[in-house]
Short mmCIF file of the C-alpha atoms (twelve columns), coordinates in Angstrom:
data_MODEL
# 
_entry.id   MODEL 
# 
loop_
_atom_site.group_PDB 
_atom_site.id 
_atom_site.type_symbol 
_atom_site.label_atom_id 
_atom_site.label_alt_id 
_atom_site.label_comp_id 
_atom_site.label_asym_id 
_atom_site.label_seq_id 
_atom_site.Cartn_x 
_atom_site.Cartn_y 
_atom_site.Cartn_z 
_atom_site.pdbx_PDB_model_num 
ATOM 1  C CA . UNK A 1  -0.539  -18.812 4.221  1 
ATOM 2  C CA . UNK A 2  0.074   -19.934 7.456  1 
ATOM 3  C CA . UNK A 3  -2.602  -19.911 10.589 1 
ATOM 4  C CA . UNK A 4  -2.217  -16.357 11.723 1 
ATOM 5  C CA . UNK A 5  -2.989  -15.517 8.831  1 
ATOM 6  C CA . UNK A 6  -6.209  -17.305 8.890  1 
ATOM 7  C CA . UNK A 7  -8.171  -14.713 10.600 1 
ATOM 8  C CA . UNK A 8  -7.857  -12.109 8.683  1 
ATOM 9  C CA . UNK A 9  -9.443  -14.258 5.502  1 
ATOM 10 C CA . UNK A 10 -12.333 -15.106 8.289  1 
ATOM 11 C CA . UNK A 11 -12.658 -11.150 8.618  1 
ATOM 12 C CA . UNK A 12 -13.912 -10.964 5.281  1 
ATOM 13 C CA . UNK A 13 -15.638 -13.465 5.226  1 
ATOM 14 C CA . UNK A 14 -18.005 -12.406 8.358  1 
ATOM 15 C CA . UNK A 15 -18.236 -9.115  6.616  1 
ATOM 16 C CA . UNK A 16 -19.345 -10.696 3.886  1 
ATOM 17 C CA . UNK A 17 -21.874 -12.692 5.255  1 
ATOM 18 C CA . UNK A 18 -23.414 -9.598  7.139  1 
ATOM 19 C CA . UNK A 19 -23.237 -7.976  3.753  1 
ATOM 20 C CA . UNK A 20 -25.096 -10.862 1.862  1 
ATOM 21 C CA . UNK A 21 -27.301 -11.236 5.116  1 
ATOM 22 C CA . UNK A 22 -28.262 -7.340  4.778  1 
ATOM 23 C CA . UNK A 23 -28.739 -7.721  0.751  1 
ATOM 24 C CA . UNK A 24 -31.662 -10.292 1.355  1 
ATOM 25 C CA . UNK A 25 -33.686 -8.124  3.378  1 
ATOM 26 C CA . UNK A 26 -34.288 -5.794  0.357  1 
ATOM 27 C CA . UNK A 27 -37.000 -7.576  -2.048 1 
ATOM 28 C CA . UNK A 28 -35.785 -6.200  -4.756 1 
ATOM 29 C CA . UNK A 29 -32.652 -8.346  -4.485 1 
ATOM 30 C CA . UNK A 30 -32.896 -11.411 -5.761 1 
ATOM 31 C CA . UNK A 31 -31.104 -14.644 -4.081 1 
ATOM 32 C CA . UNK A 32 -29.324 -15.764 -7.409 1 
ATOM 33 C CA . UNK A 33 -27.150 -11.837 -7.361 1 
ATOM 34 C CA . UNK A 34 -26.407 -12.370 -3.890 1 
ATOM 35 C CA . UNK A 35 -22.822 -14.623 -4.237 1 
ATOM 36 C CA . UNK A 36 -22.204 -11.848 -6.862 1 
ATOM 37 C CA . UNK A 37 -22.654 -9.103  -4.412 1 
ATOM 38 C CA . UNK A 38 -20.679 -10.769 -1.615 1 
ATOM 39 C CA . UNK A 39 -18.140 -11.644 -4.195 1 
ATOM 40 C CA . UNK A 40 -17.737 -8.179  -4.920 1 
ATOM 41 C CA . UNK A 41 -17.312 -6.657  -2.007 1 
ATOM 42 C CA . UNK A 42 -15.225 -9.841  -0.990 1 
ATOM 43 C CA . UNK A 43 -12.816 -8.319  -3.627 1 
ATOM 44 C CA . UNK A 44 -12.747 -4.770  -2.364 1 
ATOM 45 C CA . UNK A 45 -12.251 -5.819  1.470  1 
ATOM 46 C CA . UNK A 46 -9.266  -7.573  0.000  1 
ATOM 47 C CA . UNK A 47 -7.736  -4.814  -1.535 1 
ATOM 48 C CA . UNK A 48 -8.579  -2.717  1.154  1 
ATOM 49 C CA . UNK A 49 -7.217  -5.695  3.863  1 
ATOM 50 C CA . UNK A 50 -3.988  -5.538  1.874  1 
ATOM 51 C CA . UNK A 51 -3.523  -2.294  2.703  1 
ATOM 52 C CA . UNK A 52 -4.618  -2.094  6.371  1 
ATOM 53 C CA . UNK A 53 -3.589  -5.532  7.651  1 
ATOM 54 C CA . UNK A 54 0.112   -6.275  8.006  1 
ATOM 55 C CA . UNK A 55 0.069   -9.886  7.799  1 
ATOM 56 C CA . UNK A 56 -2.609  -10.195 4.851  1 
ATOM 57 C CA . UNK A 57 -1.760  -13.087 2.599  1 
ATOM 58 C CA . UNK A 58 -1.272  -11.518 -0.591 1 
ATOM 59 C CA . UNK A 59 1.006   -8.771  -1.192 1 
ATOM 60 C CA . UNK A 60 -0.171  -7.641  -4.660 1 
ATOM 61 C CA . UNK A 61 -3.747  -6.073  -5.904 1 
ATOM 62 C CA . UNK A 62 -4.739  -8.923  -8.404 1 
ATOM 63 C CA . UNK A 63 -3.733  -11.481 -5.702 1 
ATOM 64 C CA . UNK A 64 -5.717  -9.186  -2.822 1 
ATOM 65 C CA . UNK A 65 -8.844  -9.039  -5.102 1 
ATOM 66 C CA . UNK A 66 -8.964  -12.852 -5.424 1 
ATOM 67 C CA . UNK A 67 -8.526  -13.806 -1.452 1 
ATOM 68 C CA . UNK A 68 -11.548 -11.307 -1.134 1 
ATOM 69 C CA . UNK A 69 -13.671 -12.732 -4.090 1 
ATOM 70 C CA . UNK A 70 -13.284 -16.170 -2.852 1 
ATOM 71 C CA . UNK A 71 -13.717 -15.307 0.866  1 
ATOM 72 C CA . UNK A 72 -16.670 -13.540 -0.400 1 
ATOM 73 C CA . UNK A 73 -18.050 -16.632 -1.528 1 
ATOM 74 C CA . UNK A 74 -17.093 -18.686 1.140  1 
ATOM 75 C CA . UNK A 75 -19.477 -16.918 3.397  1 
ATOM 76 C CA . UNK A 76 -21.883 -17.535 0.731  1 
ATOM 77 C CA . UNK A 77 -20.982 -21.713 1.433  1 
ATOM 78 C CA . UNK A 78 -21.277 -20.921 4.996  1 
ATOM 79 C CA . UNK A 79 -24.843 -19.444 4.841  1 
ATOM 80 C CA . UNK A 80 -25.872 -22.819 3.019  1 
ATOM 81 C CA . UNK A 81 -23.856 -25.342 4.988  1 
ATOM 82 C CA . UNK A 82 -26.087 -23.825 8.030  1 
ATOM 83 C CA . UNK A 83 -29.562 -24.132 5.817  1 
ATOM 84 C CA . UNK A 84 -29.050 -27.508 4.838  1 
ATOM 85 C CA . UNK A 85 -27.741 -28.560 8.121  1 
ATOM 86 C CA . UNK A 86 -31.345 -26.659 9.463  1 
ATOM 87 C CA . UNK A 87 -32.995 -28.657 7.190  1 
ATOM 88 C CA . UNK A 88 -31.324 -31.789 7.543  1 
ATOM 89 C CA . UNK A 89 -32.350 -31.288 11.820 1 
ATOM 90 C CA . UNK A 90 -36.047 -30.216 11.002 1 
ATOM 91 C CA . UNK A 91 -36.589 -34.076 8.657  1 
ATOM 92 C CA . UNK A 92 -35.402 -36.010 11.314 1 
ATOM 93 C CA . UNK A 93 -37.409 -34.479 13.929 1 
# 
């Protein structure tokens, strides 16, 4: 993969942020199914990417579905690099 095709992994995972974002505002979600949902739909945005984008990094489905699932759950490691950074700010104030 080389760095144009960078942004279209960072597509998916914004999407899957907003997704994981939108899943917590429902109580009946719980926090621990959350990485699975974003996973998920990390998976189907990267067989759908494959399809749509011409310079998408994988050029089979299996290969597609894992770029999604694990830029589904890089959003997920985004969403806690900024609480623990948050938190990190709020003990040394």
């Amino acid at each position: 993969m080389d760095i144009s095709q960078v942004s279209t992994v960072v597509a998916i995972v914004v999407i899957t942020y907003l997704i994981g974002v939108g899943a917590k505002l429902f109580p009946k979600v719980k926090d621990n199914y959350i990485p699975v949902i974003v996973g998920v739909a990390g998976g189907i945005l990267g067989v759908v990417g494959m399809y749509i984008i011409p310079d998408y990094p994988a050029h089979d489905v299996l290969n597609a579905i894992a770029v999604g699932i694990m830029s589904g759950l890089a959003s997920t490691g985004v969403n806690q690099i900024y609480k623990q950074a948050k938190k990190g700010s709020d003990t040394n104030a």
